[in-house]
Backbone as XML, in Angstrom:
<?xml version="1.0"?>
<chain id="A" units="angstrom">
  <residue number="1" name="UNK">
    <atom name="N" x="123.704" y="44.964" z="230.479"/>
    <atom name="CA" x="124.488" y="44.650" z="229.301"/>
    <atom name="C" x="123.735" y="45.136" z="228.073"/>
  </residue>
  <residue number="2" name="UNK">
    <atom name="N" x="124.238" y="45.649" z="227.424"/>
    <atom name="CA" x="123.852" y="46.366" z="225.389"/>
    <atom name="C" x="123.888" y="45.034" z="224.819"/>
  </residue>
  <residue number="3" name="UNK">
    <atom name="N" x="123.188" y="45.209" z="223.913"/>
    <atom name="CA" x="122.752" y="44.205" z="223.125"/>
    <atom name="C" x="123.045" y="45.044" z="221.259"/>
  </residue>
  <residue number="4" name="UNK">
    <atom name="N" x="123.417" y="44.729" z="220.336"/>
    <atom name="CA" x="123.770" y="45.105" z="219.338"/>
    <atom name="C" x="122.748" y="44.542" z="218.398"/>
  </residue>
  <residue number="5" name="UNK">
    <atom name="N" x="122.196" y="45.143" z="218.038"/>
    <atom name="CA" x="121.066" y="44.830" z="217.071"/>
    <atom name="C" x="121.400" y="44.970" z="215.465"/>
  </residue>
  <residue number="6" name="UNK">
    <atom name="N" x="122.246" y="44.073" z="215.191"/>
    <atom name="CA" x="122.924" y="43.840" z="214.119"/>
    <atom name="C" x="121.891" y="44.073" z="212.584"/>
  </residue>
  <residue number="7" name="UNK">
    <atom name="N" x="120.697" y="43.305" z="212.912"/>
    <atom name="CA" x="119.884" y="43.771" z="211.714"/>
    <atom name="C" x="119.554" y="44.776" z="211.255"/>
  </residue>
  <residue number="8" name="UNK">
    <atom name="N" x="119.789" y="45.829" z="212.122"/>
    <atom name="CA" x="118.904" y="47.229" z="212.334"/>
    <atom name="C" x="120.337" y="48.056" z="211.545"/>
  </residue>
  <residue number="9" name="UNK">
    <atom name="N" x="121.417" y="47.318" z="211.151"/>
    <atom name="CA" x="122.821" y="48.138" z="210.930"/>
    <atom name="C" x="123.018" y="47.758" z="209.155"/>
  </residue>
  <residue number="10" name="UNK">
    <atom name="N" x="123.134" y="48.616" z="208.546"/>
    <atom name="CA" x="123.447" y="48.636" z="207.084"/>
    <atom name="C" x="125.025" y="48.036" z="207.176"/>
  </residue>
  <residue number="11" name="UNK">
    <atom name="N" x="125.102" y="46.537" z="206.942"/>
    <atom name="CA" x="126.406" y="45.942" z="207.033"/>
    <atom name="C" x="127.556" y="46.568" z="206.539"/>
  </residue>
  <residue number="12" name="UNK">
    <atom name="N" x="127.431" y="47.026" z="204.918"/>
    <atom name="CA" x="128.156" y="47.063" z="203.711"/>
    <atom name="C" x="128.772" y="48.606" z="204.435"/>
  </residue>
  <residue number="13" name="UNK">
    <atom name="N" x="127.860" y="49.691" z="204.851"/>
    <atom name="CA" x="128.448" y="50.787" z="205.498"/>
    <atom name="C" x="129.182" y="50.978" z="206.877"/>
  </residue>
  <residue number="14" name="UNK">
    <atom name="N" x="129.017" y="49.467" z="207.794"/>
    <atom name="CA" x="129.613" y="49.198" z="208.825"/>
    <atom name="C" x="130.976" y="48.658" z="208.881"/>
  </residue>
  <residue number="15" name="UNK">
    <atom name="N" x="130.896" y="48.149" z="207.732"/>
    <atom name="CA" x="132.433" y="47.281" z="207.118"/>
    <atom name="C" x="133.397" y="48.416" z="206.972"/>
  </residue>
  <residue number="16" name="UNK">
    <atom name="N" x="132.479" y="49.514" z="206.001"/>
    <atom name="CA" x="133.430" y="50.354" z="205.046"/>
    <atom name="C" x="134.374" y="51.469" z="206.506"/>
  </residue>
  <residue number="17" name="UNK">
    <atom name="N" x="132.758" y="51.411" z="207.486"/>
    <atom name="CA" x="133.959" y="52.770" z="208.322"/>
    <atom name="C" x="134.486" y="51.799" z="209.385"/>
  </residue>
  <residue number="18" name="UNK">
    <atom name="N" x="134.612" y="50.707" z="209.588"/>
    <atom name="CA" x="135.602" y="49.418" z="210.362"/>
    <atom name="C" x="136.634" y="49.536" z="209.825"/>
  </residue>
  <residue number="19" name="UNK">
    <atom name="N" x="136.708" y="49.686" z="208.226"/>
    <atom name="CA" x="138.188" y="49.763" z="207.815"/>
    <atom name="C" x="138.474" y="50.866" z="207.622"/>
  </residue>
  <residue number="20" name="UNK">
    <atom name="N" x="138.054" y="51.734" z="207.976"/>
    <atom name="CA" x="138.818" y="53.542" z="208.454"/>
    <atom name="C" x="139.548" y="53.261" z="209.484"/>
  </residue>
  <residue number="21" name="UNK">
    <atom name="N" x="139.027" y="53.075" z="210.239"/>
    <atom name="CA" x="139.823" y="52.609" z="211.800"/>
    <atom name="C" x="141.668" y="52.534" z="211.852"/>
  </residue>
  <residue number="22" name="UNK">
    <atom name="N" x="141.348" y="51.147" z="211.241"/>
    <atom name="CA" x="143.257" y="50.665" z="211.197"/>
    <atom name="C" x="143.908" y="52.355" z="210.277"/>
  </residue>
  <residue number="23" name="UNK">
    <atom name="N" x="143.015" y="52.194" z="209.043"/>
    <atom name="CA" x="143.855" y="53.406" z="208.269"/>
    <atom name="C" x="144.006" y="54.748" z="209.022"/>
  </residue>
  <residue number="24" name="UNK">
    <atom name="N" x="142.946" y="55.275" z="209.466"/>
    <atom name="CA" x="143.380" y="56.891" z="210.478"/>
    <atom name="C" x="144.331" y="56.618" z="211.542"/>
  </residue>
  <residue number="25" name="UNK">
    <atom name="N" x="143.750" y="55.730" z="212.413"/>
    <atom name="CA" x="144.637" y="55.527" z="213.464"/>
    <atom name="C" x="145.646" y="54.825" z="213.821"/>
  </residue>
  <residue number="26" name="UNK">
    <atom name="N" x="145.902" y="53.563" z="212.821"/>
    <atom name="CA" x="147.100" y="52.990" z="213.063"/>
    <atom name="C" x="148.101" y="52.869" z="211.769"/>
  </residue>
  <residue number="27" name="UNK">
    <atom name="N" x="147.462" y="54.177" z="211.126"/>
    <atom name="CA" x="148.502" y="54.008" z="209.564"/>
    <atom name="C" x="148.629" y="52.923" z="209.292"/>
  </residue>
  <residue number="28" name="UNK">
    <atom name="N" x="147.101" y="51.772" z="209.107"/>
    <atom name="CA" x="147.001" y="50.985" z="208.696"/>
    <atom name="C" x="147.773" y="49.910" z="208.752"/>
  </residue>
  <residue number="29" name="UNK">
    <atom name="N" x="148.046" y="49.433" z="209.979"/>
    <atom name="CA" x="149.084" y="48.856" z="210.455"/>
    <atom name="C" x="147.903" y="47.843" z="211.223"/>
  </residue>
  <residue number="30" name="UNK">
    <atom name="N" x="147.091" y="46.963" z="210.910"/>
    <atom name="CA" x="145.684" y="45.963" z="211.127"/>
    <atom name="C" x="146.683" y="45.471" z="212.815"/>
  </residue>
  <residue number="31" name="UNK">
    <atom name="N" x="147.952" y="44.890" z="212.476"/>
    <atom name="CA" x="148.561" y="44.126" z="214.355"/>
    <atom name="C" x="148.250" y="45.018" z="214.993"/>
  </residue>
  <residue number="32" name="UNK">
    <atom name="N" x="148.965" y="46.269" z="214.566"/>
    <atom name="CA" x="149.007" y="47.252" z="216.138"/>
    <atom name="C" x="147.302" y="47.631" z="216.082"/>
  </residue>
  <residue number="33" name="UNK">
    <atom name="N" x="146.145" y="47.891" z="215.638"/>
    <atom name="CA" x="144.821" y="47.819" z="215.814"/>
    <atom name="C" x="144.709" y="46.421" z="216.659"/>
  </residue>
  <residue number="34" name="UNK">
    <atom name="N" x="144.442" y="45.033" z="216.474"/>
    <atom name="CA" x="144.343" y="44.225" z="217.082"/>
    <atom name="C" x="144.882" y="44.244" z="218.357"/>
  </residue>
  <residue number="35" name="UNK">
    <atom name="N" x="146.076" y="44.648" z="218.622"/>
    <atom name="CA" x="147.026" y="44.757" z="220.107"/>
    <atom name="C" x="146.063" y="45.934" z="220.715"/>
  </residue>
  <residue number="36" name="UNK">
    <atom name="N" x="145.812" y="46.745" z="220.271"/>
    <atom name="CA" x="145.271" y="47.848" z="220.990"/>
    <atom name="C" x="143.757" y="47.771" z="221.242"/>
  </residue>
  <residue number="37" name="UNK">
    <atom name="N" x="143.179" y="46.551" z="220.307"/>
    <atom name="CA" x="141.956" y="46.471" z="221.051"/>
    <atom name="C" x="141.760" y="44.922" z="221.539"/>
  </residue>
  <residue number="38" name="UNK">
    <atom name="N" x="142.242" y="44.110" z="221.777"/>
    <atom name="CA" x="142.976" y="42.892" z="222.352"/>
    <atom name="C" x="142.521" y="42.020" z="221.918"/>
  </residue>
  <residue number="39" name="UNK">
    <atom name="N" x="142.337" y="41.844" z="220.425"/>
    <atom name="CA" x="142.280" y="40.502" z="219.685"/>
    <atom name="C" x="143.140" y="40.568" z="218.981"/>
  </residue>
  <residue number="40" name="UNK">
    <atom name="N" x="143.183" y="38.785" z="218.352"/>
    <atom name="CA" x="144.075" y="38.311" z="217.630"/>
    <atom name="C" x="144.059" y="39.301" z="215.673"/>
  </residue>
  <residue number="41" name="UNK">
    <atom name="N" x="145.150" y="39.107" z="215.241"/>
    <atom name="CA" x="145.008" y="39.736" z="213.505"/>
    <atom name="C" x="143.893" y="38.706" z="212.933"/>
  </residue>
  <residue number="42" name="UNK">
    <atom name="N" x="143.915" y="37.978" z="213.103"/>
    <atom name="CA" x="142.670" y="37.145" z="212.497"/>
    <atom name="C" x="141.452" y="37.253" z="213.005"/>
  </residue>
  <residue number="43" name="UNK">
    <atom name="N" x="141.108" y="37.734" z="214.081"/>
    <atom name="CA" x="139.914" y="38.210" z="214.288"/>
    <atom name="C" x="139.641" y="38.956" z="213.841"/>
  </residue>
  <residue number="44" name="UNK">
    <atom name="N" x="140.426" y="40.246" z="214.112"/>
    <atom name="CA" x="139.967" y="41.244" z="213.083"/>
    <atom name="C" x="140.205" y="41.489" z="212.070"/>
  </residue>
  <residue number="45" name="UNK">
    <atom name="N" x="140.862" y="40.700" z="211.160"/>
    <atom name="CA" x="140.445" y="40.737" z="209.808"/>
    <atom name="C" x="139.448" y="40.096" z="209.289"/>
  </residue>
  <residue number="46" name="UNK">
    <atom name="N" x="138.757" y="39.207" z="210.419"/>
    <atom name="CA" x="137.219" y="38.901" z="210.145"/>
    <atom name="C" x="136.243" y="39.525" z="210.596"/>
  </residue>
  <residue number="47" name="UNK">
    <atom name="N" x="136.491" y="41.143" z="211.092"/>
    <atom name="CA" x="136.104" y="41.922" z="211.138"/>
    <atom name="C" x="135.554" y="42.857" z="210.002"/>
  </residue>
  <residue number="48" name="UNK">
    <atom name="N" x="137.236" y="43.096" z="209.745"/>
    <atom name="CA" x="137.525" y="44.428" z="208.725"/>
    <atom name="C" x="136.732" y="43.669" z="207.675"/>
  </residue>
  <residue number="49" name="UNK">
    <atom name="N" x="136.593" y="41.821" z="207.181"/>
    <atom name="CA" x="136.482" y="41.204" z="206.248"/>
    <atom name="C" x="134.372" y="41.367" z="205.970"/>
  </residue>
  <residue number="50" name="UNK">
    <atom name="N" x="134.274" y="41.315" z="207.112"/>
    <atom name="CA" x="132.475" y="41.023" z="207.345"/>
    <atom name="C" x="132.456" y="39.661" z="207.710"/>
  </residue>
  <residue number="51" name="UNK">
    <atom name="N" x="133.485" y="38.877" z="208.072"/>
    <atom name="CA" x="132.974" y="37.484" z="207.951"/>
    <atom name="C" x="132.655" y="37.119" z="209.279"/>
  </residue>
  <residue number="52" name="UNK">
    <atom name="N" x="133.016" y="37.879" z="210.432"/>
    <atom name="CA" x="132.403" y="38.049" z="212.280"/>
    <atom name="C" x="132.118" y="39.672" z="212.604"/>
  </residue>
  <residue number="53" name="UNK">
    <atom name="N" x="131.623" y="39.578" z="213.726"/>
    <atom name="CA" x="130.781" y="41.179" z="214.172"/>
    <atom name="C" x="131.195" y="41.349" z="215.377"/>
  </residue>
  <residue number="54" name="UNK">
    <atom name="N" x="132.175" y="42.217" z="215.410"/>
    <atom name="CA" x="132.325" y="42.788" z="217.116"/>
    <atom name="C" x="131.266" y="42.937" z="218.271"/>
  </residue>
  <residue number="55" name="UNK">
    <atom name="N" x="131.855" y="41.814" z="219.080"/>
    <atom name="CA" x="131.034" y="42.176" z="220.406"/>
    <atom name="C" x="131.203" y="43.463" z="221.378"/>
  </residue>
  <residue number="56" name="UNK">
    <atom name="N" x="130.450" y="43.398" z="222.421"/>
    <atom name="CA" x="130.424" y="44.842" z="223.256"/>
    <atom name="C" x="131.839" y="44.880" z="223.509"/>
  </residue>
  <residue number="57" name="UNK">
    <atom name="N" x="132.727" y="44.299" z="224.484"/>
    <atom name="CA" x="133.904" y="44.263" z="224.999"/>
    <atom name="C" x="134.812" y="44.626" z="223.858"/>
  </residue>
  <residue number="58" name="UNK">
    <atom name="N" x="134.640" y="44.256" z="222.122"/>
    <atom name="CA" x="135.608" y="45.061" z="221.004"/>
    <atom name="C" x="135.336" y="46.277" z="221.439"/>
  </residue>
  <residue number="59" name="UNK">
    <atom name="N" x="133.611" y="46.457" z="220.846"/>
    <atom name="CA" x="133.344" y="47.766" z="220.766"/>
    <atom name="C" x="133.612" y="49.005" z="221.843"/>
  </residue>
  <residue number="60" name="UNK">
    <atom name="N" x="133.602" y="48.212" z="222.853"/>
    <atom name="CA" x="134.021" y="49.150" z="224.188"/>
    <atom name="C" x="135.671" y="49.624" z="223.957"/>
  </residue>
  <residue number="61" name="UNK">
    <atom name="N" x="136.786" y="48.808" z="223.722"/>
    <atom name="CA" x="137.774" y="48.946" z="223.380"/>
    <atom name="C" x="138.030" y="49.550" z="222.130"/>
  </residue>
  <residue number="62" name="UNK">
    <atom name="N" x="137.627" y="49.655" z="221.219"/>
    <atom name="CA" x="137.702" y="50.549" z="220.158"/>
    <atom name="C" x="137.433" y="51.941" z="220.178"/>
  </residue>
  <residue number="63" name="UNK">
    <atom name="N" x="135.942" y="51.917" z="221.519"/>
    <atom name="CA" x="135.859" y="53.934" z="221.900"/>
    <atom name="C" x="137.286" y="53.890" z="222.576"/>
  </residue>
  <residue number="64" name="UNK">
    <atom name="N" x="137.413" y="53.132" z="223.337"/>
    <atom name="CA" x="138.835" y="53.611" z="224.548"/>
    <atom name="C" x="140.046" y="54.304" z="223.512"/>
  </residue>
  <residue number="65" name="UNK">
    <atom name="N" x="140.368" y="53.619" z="222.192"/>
    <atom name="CA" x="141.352" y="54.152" z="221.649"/>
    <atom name="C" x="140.652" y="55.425" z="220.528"/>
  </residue>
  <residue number="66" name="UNK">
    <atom name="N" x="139.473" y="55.909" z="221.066"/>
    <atom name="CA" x="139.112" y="57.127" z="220.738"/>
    <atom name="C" x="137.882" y="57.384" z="219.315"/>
  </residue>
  <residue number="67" name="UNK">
    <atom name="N" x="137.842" y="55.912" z="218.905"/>
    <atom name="CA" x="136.764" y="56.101" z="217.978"/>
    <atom name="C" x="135.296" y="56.288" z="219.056"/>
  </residue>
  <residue number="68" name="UNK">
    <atom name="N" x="134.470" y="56.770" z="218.051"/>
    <atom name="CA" x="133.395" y="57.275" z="218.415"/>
    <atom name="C" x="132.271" y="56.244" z="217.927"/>
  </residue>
  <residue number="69" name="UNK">
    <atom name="N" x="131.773" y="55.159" z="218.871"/>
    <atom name="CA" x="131.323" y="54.117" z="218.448"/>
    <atom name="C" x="129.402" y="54.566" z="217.809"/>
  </residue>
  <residue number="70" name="UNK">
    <atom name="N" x="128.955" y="55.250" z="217.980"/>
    <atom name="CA" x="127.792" y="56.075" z="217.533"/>
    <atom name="C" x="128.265" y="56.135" z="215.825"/>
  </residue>
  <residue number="71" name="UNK">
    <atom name="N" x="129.126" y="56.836" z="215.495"/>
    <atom name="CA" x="129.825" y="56.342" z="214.783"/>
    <atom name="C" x="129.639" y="55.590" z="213.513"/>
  </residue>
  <residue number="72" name="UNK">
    <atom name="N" x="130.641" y="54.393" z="214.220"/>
    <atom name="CA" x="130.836" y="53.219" z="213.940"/>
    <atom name="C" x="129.826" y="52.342" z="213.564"/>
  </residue>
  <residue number="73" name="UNK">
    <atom name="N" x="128.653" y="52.398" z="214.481"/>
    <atom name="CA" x="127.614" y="51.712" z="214.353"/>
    <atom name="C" x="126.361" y="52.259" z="213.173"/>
  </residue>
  <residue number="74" name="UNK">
    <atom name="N" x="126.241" y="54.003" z="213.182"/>
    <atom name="CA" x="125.685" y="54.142" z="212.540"/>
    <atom name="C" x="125.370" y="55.192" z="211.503"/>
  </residue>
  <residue number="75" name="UNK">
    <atom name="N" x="127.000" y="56.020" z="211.340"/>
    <atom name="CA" x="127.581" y="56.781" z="210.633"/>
    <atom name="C" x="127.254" y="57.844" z="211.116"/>
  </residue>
  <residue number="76" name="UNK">
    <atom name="N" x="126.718" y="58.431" z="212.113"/>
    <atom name="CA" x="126.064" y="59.511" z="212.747"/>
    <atom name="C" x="127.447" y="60.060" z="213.387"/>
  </residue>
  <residue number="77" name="UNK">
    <atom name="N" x="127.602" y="61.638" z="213.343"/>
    <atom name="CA" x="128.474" y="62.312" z="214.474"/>
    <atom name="C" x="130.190" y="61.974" z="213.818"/>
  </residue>
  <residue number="78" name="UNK">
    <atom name="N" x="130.583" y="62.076" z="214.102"/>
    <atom name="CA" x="132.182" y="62.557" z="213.658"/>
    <atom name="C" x="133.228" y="60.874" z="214.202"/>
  </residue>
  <residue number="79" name="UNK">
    <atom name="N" x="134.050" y="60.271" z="212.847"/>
    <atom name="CA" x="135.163" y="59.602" z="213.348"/>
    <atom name="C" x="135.375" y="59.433" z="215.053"/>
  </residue>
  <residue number="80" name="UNK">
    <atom name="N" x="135.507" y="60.368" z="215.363"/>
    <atom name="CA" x="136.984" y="60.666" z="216.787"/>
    <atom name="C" x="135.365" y="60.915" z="217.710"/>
  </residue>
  <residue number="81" name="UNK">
    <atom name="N" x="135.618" y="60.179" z="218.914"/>
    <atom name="CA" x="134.865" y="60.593" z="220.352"/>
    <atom name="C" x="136.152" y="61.498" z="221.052"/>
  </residue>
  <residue number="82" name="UNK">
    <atom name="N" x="135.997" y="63.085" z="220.493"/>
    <atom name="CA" x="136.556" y="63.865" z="221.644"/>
    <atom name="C" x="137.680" y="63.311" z="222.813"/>
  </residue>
  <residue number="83" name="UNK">
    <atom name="N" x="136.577" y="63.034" z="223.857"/>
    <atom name="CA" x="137.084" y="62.115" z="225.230"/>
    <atom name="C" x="137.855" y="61.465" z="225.032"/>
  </residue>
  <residue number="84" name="UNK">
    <atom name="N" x="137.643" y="60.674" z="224.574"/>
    <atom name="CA" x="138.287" y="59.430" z="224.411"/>
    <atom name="C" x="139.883" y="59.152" z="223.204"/>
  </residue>
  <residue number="85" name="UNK">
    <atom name="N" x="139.716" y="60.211" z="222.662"/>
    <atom name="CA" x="140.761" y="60.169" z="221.720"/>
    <atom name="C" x="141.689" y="61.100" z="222.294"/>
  </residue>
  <residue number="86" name="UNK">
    <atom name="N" x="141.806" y="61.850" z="222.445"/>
    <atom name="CA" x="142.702" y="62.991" z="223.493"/>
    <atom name="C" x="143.008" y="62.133" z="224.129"/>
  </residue>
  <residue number="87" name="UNK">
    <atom name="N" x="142.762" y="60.985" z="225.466"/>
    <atom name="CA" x="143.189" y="60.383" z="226.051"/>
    <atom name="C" x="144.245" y="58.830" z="225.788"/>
  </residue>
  <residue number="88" name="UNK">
    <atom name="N" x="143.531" y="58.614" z="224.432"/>
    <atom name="CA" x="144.294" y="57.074" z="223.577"/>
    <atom name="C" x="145.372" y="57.706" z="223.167"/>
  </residue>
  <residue number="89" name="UNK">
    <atom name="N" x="145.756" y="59.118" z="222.126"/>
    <atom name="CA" x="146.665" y="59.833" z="221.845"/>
    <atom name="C" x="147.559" y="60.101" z="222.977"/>
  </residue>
  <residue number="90" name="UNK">
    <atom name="N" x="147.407" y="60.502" z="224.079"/>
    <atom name="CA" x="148.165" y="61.069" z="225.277"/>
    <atom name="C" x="148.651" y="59.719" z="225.910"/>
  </residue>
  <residue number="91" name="UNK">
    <atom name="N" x="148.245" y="58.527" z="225.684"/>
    <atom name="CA" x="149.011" y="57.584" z="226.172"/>
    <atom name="C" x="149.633" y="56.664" z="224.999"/>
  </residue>
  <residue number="92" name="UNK">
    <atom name="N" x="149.419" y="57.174" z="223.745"/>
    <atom name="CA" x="150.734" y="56.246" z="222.736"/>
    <atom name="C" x="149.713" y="55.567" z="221.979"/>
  </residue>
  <residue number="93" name="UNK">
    <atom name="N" x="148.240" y="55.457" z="222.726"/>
    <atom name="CA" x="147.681" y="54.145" z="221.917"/>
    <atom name="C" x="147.568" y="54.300" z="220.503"/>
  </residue>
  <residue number="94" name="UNK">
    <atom name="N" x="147.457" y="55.487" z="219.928"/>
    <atom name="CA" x="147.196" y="55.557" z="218.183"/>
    <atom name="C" x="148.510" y="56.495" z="217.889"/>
  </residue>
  <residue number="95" name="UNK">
    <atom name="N" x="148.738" y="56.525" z="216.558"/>
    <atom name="CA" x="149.633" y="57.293" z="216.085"/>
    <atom name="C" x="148.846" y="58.536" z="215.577"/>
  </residue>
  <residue number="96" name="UNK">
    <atom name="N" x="149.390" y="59.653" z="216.089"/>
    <atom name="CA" x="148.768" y="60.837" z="215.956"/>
    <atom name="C" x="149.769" y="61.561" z="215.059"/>
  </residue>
  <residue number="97" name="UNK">
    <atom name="N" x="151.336" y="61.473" z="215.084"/>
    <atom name="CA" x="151.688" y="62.283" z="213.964"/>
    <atom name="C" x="151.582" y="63.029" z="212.609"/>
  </residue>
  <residue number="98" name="UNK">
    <atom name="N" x="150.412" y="61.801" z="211.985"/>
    <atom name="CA" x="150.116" y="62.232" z="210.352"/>
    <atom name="C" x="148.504" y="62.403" z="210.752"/>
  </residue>
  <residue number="99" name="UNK">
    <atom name="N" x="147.737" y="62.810" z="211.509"/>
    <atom name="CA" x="146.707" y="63.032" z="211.336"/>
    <atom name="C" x="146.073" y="63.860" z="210.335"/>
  </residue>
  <residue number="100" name="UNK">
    <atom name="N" x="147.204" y="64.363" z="209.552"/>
    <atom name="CA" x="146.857" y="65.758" z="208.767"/>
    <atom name="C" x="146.113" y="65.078" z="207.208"/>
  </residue>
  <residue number="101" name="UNK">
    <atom name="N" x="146.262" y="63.677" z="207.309"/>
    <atom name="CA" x="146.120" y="62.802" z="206.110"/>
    <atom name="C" x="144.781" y="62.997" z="205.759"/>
  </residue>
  <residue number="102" name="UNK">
    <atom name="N" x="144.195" y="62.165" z="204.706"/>
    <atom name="CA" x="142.724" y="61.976" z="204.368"/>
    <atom name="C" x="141.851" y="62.857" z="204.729"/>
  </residue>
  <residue number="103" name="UNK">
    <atom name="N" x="140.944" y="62.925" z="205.358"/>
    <atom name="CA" x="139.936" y="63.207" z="205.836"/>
    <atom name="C" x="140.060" y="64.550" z="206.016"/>
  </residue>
  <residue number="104" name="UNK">
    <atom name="N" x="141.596" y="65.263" z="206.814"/>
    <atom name="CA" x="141.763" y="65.860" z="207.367"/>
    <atom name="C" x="143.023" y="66.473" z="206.906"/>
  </residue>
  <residue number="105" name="UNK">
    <atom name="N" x="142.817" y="66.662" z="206.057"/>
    <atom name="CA" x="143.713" y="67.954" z="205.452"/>
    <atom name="C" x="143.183" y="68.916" z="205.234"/>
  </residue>
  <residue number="106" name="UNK">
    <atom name="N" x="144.130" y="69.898" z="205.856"/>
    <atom name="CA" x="143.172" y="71.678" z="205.672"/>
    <atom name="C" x="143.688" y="72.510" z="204.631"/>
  </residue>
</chain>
């Protein structure tokens, strides 16, 4: 089992790309994020909020719908895990239509 070494993580920059998440991938739609990584809206808005810290089993579910938890944890390497997002996209889990938004407009 991983162990998350929460001290070792610049909070204020962990918050900020937590709430990228809902916005890239679920057009900011916080339920359908929660449904897709199987907590309640109030959990994770005590997420998105800072006021609780995702355990392994979030974090494991959050690569599945294609974020790149390296990431997440420590701003290193790109939004999207490759693998894993090709595969969340190909089964419905994120909305991929407007990807062309933010980040990623050419």
């Amino acid at each position: 089992m991983y162990k998350i070494v929460w001290s070792e993580l610049s909070e204020d920059s962990f918050i900020c790309r937590f709430n990228a998440i809902p916005y890239f991938l679920f057009r900011n739609n916080k339920s359908a994020m929660a449904r897709a990584v199987n907590v309640s809206r109030a959990q994770l808005e005590g997420y998105l909020k800072g006021r609780q810290k995702p355990g392994f089993d979030v974090l494991k579910k959050i690569n599945e719908i294609g974020v790149n938890i390296n990431w997440l944890l420590s701003g290193h390497g790109d939004i999207f895990d490759p693998e894993t997002f090709v595969t969340a996209a190909l089964k419905g889990k994120i909305c991929t239509d407007d990807m062309k938004r933010g980040w990623y407009v050419e």
